[in-house]
N, CA, C and O of each residue as an XYZ file, in Angstrom:
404
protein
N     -13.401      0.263    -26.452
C     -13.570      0.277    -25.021
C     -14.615      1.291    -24.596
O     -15.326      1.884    -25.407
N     -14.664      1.441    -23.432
C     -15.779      2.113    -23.052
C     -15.192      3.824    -23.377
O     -16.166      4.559    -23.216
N     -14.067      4.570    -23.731
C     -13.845      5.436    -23.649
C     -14.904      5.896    -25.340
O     -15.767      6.762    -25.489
N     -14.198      4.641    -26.583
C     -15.171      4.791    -27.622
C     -16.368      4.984    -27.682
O     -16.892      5.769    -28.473
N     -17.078      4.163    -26.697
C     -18.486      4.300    -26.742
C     -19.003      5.336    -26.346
O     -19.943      5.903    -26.903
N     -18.360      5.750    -25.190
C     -18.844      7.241    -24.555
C     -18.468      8.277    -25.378
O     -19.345      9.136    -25.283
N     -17.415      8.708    -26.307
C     -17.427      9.206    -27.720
C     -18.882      8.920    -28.893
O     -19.597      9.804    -29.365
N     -18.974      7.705    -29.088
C     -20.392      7.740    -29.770
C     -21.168      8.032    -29.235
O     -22.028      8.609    -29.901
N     -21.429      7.895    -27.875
C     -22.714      8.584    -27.044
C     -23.047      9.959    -27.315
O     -24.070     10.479    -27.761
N     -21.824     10.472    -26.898
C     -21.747     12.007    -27.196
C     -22.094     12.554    -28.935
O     -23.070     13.230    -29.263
N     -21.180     12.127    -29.715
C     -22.076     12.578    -31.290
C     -23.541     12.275    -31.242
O     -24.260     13.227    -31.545
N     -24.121     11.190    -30.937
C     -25.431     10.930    -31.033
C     -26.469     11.423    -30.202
O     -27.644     11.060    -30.252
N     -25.895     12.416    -29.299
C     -26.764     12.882    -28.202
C     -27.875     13.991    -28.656
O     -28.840     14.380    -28.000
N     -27.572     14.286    -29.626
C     -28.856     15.686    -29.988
C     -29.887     14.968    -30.963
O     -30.909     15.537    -31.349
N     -29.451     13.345    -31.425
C     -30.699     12.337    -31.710
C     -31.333     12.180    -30.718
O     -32.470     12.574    -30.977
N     -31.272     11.778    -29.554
C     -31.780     10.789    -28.483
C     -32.386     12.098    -27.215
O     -31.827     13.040    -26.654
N     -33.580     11.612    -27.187
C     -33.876     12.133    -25.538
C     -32.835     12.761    -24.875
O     -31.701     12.912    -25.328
N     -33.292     13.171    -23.654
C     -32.868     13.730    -22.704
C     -32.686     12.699    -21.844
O     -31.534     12.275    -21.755
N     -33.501     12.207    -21.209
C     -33.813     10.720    -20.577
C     -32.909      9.599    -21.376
O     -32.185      8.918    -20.649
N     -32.879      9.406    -22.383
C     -31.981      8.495    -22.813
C     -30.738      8.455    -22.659
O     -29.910      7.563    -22.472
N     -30.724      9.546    -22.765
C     -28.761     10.226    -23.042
C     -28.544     10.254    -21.715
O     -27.381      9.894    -21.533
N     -29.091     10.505    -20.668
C     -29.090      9.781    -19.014
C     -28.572      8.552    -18.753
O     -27.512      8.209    -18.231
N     -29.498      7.940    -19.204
C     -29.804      6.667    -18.725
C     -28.830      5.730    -19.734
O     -28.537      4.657    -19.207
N     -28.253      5.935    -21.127
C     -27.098      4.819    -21.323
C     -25.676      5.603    -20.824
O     -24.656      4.957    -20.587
N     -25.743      7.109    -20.694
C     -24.637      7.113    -20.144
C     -23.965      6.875    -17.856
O     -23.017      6.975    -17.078
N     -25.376      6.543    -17.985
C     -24.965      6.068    -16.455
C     -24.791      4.107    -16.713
O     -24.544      3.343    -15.780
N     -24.965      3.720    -17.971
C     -24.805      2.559    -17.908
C     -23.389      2.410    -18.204
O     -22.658      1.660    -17.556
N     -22.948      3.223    -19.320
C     -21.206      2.807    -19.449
C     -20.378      3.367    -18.262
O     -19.158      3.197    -18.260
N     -21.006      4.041    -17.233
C     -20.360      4.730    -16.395
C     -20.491      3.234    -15.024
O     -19.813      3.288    -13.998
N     -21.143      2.433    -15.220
C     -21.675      1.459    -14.184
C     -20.631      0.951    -14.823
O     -19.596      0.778    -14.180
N     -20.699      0.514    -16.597
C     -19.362     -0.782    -16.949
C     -18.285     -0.204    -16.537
O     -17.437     -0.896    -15.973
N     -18.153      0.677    -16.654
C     -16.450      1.306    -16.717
C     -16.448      1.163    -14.968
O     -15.396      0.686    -14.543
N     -17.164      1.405    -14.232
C     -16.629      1.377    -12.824
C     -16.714     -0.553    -12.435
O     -15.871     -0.949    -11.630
N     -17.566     -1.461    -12.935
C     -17.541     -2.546    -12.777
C     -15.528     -2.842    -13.803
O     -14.390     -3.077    -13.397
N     -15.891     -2.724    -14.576
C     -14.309     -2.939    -15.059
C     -13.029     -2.471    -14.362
O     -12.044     -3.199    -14.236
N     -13.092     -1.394    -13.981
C     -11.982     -0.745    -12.841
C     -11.513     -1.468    -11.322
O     -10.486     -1.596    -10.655
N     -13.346     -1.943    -11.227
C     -13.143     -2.970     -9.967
C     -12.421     -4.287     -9.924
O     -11.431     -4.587     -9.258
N     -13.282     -5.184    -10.968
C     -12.583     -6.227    -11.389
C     -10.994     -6.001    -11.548
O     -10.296     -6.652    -10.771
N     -10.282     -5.071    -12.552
C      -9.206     -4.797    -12.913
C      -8.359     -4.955    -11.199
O      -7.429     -5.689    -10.866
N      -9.010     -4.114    -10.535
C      -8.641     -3.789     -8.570
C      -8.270     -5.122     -7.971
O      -7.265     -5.667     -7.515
N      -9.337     -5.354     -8.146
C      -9.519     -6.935     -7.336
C      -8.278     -7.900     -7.533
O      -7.435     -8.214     -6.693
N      -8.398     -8.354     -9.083
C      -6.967     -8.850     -9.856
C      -6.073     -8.623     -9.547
O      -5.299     -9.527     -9.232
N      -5.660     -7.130     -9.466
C      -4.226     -6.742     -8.808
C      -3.981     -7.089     -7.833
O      -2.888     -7.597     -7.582
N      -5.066     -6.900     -6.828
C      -5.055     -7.275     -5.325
C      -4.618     -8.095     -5.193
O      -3.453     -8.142     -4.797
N      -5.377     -9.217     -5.473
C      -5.529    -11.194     -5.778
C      -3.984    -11.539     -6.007
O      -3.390    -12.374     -5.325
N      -3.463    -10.885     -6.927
C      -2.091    -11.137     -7.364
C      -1.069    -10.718     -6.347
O      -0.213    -11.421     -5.811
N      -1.325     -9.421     -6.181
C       0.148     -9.054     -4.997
C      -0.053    -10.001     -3.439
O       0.773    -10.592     -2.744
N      -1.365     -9.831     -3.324
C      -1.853    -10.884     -2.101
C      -1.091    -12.645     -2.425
O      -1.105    -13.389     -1.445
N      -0.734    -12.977     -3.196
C      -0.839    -14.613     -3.858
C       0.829    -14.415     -3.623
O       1.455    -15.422     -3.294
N       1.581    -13.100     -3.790
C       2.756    -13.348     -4.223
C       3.077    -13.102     -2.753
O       3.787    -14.038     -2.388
N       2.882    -12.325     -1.837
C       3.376    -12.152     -0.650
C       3.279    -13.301      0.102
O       4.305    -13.430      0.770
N       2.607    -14.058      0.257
C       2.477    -15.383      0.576
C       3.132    -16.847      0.061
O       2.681    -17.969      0.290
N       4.174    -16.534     -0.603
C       5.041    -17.285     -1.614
C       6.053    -18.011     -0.574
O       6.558    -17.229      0.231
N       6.463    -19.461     -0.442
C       7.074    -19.769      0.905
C       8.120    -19.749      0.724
O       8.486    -20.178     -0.371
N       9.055    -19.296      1.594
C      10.759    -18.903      1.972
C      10.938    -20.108      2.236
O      10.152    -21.049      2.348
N      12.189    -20.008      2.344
C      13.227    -20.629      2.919
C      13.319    -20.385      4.502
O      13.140    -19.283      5.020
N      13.663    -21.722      5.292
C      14.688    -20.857      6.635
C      15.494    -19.322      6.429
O      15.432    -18.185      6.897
N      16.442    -20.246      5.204
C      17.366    -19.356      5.358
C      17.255    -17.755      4.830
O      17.983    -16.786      5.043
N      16.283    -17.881      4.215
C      15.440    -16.866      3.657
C      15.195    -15.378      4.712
O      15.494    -14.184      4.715
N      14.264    -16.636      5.759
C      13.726    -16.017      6.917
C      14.805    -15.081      7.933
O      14.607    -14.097      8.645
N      15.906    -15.817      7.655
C      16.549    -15.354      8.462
C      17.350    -14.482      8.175
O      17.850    -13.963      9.173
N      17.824    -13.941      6.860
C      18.328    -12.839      6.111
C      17.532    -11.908      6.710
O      17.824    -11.228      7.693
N      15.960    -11.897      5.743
C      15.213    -11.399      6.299
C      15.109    -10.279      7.612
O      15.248     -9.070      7.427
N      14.914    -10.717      8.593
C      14.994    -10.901     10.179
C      16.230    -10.270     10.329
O      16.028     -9.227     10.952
N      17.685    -10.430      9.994
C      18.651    -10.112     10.035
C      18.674     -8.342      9.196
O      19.496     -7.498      9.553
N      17.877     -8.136      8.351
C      17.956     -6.833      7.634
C      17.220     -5.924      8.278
O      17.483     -4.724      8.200
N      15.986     -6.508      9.149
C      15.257     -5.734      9.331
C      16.067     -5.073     10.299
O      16.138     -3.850     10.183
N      16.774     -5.687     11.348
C      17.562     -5.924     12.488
C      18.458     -4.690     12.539
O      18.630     -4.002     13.545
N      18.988     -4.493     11.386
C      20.074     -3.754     11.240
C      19.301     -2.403     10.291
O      19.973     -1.603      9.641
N      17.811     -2.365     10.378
C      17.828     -0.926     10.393
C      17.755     -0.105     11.514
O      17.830     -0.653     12.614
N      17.578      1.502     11.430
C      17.828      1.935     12.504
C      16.350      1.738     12.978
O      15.384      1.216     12.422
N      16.541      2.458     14.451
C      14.921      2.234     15.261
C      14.390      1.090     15.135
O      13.348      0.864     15.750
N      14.987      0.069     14.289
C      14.252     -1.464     14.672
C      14.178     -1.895     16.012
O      13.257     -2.578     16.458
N      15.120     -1.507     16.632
C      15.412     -2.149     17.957
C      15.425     -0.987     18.903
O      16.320     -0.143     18.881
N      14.144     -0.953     19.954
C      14.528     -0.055     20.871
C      15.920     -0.089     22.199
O      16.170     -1.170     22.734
N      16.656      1.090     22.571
C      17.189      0.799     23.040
C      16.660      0.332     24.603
O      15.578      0.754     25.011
N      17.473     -0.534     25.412
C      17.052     -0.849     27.100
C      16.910      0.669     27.511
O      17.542      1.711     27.338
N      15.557      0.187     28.253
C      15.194      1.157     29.037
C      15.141      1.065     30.680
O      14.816     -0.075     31.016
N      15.352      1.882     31.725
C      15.235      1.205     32.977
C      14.175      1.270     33.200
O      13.981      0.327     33.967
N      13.061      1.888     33.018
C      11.715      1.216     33.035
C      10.667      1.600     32.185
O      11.133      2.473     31.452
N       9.838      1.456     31.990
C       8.570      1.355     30.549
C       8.283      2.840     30.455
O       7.848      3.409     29.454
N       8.586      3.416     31.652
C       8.327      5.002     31.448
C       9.291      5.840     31.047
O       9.005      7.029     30.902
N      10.466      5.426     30.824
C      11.650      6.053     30.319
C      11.041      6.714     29.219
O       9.868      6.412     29.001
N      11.568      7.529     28.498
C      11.135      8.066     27.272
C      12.593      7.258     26.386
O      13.690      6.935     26.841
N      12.033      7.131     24.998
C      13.117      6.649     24.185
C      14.240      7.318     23.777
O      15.265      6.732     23.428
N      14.073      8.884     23.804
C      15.008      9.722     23.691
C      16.372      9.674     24.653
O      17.535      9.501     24.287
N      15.803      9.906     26.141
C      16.512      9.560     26.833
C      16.982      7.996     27.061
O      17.721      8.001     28.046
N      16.878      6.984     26.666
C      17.146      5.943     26.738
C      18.385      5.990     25.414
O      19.280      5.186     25.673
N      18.543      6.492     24.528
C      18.926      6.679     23.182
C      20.159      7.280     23.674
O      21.167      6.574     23.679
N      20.238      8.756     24.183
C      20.877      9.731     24.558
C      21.933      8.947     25.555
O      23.084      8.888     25.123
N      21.663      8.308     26.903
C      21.878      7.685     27.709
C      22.810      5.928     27.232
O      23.606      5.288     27.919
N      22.395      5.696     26.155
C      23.343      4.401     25.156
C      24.493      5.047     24.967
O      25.596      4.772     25.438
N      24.111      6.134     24.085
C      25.056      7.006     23.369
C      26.260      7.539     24.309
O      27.458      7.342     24.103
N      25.680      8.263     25.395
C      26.872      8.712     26.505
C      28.263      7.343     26.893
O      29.480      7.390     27.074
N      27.214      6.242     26.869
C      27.670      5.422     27.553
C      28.880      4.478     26.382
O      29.705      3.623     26.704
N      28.537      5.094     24.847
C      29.431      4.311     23.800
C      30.451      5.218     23.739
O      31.414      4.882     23.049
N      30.496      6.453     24.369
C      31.527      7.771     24.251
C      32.341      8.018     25.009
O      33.453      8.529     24.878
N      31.769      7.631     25.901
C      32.158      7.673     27.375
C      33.847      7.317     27.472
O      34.227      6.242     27.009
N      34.882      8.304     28.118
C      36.367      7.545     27.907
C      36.392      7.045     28.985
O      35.923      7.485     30.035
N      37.078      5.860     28.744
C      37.329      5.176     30.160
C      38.099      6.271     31.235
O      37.782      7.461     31.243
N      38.892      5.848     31.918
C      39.732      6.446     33.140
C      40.716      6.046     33.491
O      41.292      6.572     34.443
């Protein structure tokens, strides 16, 4: 692999130019970054291919149902858009504690 070659580069470097020993080691440094990319891409290509894999309804609706039931999924009612969520939160809460009379 390219790690070998750049090992032979290196023993052979006090044969070769100055300029040489440049110029093939910016070339395995081009393969090795063209290989890393490709390698990238692939992965990508793949997790991209699998997320897109088609459900079920019923799938969907587990789904939907889990997200549902984490917390902060669902803001609580607010009386109006300027409420802050804290107090809207705080204000649920009083109201689940709250003893009757």
């Amino acid at each position: 692999g390219n790690r070998q070659e750049m090992r032979e580069l290196q023993a052979k470097r006090g044969e070769m130019t100055e300029s040489m020993y440049i110029a093939k080691s910016a070339t395995l440094a081009a393969r090795a970054r063209i290989a890393m990319s490709k390698f990238r891409d692939g992965n990508v290509n793949m997790r991209w291919s699998q997320s897109y894999s088609i459900k079920s309804s019923a799938a969907r609706k587990l789904d939907k149902q889990k997200k549902l039931k984490l917390k902060g999924a669902v803001q609580p009612v607010r009386l109006s858009v300027f409420e802050p969520v804290a107090l809207a939160i705080r204000r649920q809460q009083e109201a689940i504690f709250k003893k009757p009379d």
